[in-house]
N, C-alpha and C positions, 0 to 999 in steps of 0.2 A: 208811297201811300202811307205808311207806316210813320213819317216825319209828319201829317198833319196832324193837328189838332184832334185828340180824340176824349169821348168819356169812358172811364172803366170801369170797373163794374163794383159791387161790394168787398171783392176781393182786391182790389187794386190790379188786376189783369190787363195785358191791352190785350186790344181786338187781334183777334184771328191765333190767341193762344191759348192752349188745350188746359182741364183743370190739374192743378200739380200734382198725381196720383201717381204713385211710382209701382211698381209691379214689386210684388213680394219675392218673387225669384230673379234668379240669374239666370240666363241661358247658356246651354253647351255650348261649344264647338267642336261640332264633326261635321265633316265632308269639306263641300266645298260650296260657294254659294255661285259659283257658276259652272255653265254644262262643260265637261269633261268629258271627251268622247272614249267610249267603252268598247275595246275590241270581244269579238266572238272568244272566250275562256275556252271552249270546249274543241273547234277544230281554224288550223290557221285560212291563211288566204293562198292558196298553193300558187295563183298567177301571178303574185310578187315574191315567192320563196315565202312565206310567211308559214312554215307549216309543224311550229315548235306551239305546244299551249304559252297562253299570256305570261302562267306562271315562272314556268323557267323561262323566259325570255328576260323577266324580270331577275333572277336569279343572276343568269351572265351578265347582266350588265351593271350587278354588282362589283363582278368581277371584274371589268373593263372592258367587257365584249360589247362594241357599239358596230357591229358589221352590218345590220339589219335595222341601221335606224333609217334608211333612206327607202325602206321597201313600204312604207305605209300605201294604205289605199287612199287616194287623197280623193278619187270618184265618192265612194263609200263614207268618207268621212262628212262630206257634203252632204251628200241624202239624208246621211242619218244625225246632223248636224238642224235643232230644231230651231231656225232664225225668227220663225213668226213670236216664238214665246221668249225673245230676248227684249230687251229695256232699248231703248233711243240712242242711249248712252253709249250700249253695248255694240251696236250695229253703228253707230257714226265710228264707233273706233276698230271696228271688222272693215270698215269701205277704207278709213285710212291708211290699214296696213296693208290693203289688197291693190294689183296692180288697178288700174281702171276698165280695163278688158275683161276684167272677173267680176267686179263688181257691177260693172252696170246689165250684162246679160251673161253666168255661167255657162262655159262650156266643157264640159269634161274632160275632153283632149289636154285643153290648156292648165284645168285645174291638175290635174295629175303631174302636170311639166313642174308645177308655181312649185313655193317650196310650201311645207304643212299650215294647217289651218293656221289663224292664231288666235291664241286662248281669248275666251270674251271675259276677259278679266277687266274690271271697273280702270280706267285712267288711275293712273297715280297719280300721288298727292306729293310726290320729292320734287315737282318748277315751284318755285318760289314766287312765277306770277299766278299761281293756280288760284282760284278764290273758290271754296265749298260754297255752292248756292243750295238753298231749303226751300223747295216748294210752299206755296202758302194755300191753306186748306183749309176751310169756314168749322168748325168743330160741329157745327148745329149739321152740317152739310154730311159729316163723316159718322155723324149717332144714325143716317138712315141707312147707312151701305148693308147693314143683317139683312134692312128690310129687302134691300136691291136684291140680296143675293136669295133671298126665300123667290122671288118672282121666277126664279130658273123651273120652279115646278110649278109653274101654272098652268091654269089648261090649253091656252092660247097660244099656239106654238110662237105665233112673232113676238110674242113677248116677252116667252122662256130663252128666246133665243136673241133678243139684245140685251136681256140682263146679265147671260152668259158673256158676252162677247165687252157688257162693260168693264163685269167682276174681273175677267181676265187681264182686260187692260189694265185696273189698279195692281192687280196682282205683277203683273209686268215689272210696273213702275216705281210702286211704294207699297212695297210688301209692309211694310212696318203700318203706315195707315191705316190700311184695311183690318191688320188683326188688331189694333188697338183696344177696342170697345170688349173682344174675347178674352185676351188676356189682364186686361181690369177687373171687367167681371170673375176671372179664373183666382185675383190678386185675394176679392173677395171671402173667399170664403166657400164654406157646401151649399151654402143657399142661393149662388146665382150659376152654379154647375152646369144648371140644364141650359141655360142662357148662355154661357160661354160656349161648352162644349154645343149644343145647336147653331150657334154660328160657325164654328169651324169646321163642321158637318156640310155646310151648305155651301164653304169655300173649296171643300175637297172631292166630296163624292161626286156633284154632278160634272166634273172633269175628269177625263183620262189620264192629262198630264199636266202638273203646273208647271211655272217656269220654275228655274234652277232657283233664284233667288227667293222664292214665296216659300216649296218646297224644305230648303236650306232654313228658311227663318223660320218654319212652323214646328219644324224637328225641334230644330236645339231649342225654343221656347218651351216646346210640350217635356221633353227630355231635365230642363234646367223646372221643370213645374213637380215631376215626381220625383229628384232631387230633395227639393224642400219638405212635398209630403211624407215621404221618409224618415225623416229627421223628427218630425211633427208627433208630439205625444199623446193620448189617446184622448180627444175631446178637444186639443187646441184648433187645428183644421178641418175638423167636420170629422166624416165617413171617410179616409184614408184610401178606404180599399173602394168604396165607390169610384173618386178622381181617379184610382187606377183601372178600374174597369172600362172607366170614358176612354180613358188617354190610349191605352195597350193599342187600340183595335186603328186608332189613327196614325200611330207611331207605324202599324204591320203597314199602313196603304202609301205612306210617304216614304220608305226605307229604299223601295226600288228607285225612285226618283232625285235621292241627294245622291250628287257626286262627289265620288271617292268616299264612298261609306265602307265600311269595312270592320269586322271584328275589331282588330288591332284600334280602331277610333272609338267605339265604342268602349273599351276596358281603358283607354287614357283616361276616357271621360266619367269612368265610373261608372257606367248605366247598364254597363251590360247585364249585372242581378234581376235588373228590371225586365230585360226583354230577350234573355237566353235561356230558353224551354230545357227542364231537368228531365222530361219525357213519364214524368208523376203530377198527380192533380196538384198534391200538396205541398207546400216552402220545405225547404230542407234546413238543418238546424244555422248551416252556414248564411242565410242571409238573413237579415237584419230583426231584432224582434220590435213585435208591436203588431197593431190588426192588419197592418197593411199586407202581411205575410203570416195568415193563416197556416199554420204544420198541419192540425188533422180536421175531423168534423167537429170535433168537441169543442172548437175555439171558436165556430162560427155557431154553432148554437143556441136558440134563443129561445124564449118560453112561448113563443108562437110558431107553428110552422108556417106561415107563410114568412113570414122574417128571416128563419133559416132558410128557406128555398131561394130568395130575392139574395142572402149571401151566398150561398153557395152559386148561384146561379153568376154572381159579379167575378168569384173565382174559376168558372170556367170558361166564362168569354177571357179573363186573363189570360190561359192559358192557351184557348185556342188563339189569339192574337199572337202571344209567342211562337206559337209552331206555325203558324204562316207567315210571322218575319223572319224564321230563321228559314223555312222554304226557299225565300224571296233571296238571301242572301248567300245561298249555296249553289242557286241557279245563277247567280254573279258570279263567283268562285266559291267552286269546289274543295278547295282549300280549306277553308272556314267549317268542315266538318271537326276538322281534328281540336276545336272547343268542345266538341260535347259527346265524341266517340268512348271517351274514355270516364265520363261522367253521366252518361245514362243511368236514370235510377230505373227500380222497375211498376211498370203503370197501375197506378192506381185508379181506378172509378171511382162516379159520384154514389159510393156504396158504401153502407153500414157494415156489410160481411167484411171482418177479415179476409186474408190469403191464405190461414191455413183452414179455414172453416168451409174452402171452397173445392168442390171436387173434380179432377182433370183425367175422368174418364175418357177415351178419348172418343166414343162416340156422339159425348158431348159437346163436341164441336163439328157437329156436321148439323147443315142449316138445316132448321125445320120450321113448321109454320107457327107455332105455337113457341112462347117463349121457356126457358127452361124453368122447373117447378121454384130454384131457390131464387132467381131473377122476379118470377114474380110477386114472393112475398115479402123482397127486400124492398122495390123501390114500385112508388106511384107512377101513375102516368110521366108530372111533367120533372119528375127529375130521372125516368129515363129517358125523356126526349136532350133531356142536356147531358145523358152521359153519351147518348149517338152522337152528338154533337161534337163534343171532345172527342171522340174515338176516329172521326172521320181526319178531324186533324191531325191525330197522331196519325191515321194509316200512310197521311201525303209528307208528313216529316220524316218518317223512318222507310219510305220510298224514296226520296231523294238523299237520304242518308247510306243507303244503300248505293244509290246511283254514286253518291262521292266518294266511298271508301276504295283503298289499294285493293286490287285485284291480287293480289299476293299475301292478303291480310289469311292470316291462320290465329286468331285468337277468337276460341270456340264461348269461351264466356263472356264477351262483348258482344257476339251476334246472340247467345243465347238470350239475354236482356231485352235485345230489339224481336226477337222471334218470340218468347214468350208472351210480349204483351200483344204480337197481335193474334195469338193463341187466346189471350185472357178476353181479347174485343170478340171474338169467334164465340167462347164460352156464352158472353153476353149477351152481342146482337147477331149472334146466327142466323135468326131470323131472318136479317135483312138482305135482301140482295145484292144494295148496292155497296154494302160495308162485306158481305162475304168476296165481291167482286175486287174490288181493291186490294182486301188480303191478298186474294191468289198472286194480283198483277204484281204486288211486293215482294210477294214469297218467289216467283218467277225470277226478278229481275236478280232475287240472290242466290236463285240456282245458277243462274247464266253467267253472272261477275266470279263467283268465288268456284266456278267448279274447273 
């Protein structure tokens, strides 16, 4: 098609080629951009001998110990193996490697017998007959996909539900098309923010799960986007710490979903400043200055309060986005504590009071209905609605922080740090019940581990 005759355009373009706009950042690499199946971390498979954690498993087979590589569950890695959310690509080359008795109707007897899955890793490109083919895709065709993907909340269920089942299929297939028009817009500048970031709202939330590849490509794009803003000095890239309050919360909902994600890929890639909770509202002097990294309330400050509330307010979704991706990544492996066991700062609120101005009688931590007298002449309504806010994610980060630490841990001023602040959320929102309820369950679970 492309060989006939054509007119192009002012630009000199041919047909069915995108405008030459190149994205202001670089993306990361971490994970993997295909599914990696992930055993249970926390107890093995006792009916194949499996009954070591992932982690030391990993450990010996540093060592040479491969006695236990034939005990996989191969039933289990099937079920939990997601084929519907794989590429065309990826499944002609799963039916290739697989006998024909598996492929055309699995039986679990048999799978179990076969030898392990195989990785749906894209064909390789080392045959020398191999020819890279590029789908060809109308541009005019690929500026409505936002719109496709806004129709998923429509009110018309059959309609919410093939816009779903289209979006999905691009996402399948050509991750890179669909987020095109998001990350141009994101290349942009602070003025098409809500435009970028609303479309990749609309590619993630109304799904459970993307495929490995979309997942894979929206990470290291958004990860390689805070990267640049970083770097960006005050007034070159807009609001700083706005694109970091968009990005944080979508980074926390894709982290479960890229394979082989991991602390250790994270600190290759440099990002982790970005997205490992210091268990305090505010930056600590070690990461980077500029507005992107607010230290106290004085920085964000502005001669209007509602200006300072709208910042302050973009610094606590920051932070609770941090504390529910490191949640996310500690229920992967528990491992992954010992980054921030030993750098706990202690919590700070969205509060004017100092720590020493504050008083820890101790009946003032016992819930009442009424908020305590210096709580309520510090903060208004809606910036204690965002310090409950924070507070709630801290209770569920230093609950599974607990959950992962050694049971034979004896260092009294590490746990004091994590016990004190949720003494200091007690102080604050005693009131509430369902933040007094959480404490207890925290405070429980570290009676029961360390005693």
């Amino acid at each position: 098609m492309l060989s006939q005759e054509y007119i192009v355009d002012k630009n000199h373009r041919r047909p069915f080629k995108y405008a030459p706009i190149s994205i202001s950042f670089m993306p990361t690499d971490i994970g993997s951009n295909s599914f990696v199946f992930m055993e249970d971390l926390e107890r093995g498979n006792v009916a194949n001998g499996q009954v070591l954690p992932l982690e030391l498993r990993r450990r010996l087979a540093d060592i040479g110990w491969t006695q236990d590589e034939n005990t996989r569950d191969q039933k289990r890695e099937w079920i939990m193996t997601p084929f519907s959310l794989f590429s065309m690509q990826q499944l002609e080359k799963l039916e290739a490697g697989l006998p024909t008795s598996v492929t055309s109707r699995p039986s679990y007897p048999d799978i179990h017998e076969n030898p392990s899955l195989p990785s749906a890793e894209p064909p390789s490109s080392s045959s020398s007959n191999s020819v890279k083919r590029r789908s060809v895709f109308v541009p005019t065709l690929a500026s409505i996909l936002p719109d496709l993907a806004a129709l998923a909340y429509d009110t018309d269920y059959s309609v919410a539900n093939a816009s779903r089942v289209a979006v999905i299929d691009l996402m399948r297939h050509d991750p890179t098309l669909i987020t095109r028009s998001a990350f141009d817009a994101l290349s942009t500048g602070e003025p098409s923010f809500q435009f970028g970031f609303s479309i990749l709202r609309s590619y993630i939330y109304p799904h459970s799960t993307l495929p490995p590849a979309m997942a894979h490509h929206l990470f290291n794009h958004l990860a390689g986007f805070l990267k640049l803003s970083a770097r960006q000095l005050e007034g070159e890239g807009g609001d700083t710490l706005l694109g970091f309050a968009y990005t944080a919360p979508l980074l926390s909902k894709l982290v479960p979903q890229v394979s082989n994600m991991s602390l250790r890929e994270l600190r290759r890639a440099k990002v982790d400043v970005f997205l490992i909770p210091s268990g305090s509202l505010w930056f600590s002097s070690s990461t980077p200055a500029g507005p992107m990294f607010p230290r106290s309330l004085s920085e964000i400050t502005s001669s209007s309060d509602e200006a300072t509330l709208h910042r302050l307010g973009r610094v606590v979704l920051v932070r609770v986005a941090q504390n529910l991706l490191f949640v996310n990544l500690l229920k992967r492996n528990r491992q992954e504590v010992q980054a921030v066991r030993k750098n706990m700062s202690p919590l700070v609120l969205p509060t004017t009071v100092s720590a020493d101005q504050r008083s820890s009688e101790p009946l003032l931590f016992l819930p009442k209905k009424e908020r305590t007298s210096y709580f309520k002449t510090t903060l208004d309504a809606n910036t204690s609605a965002l310090s409950l806010l924070f507070s709630r994610s801290h209770i569920l980060l230093v609950t599974e922080i607990f959950r992962s630490l050694p049971r034979h841990l004896n260092d009294r001023s590490e746990l004091a740090v994590l016990i004190d602040g949720l003494n200091e959320i007690l102080l604050v929102h005693g009131d509430d019940i369902g933040i007094v309820a959480h404490v207890l369950i925290g405070e429980a679970i570290t009676a029961f581990i360390h005693t």
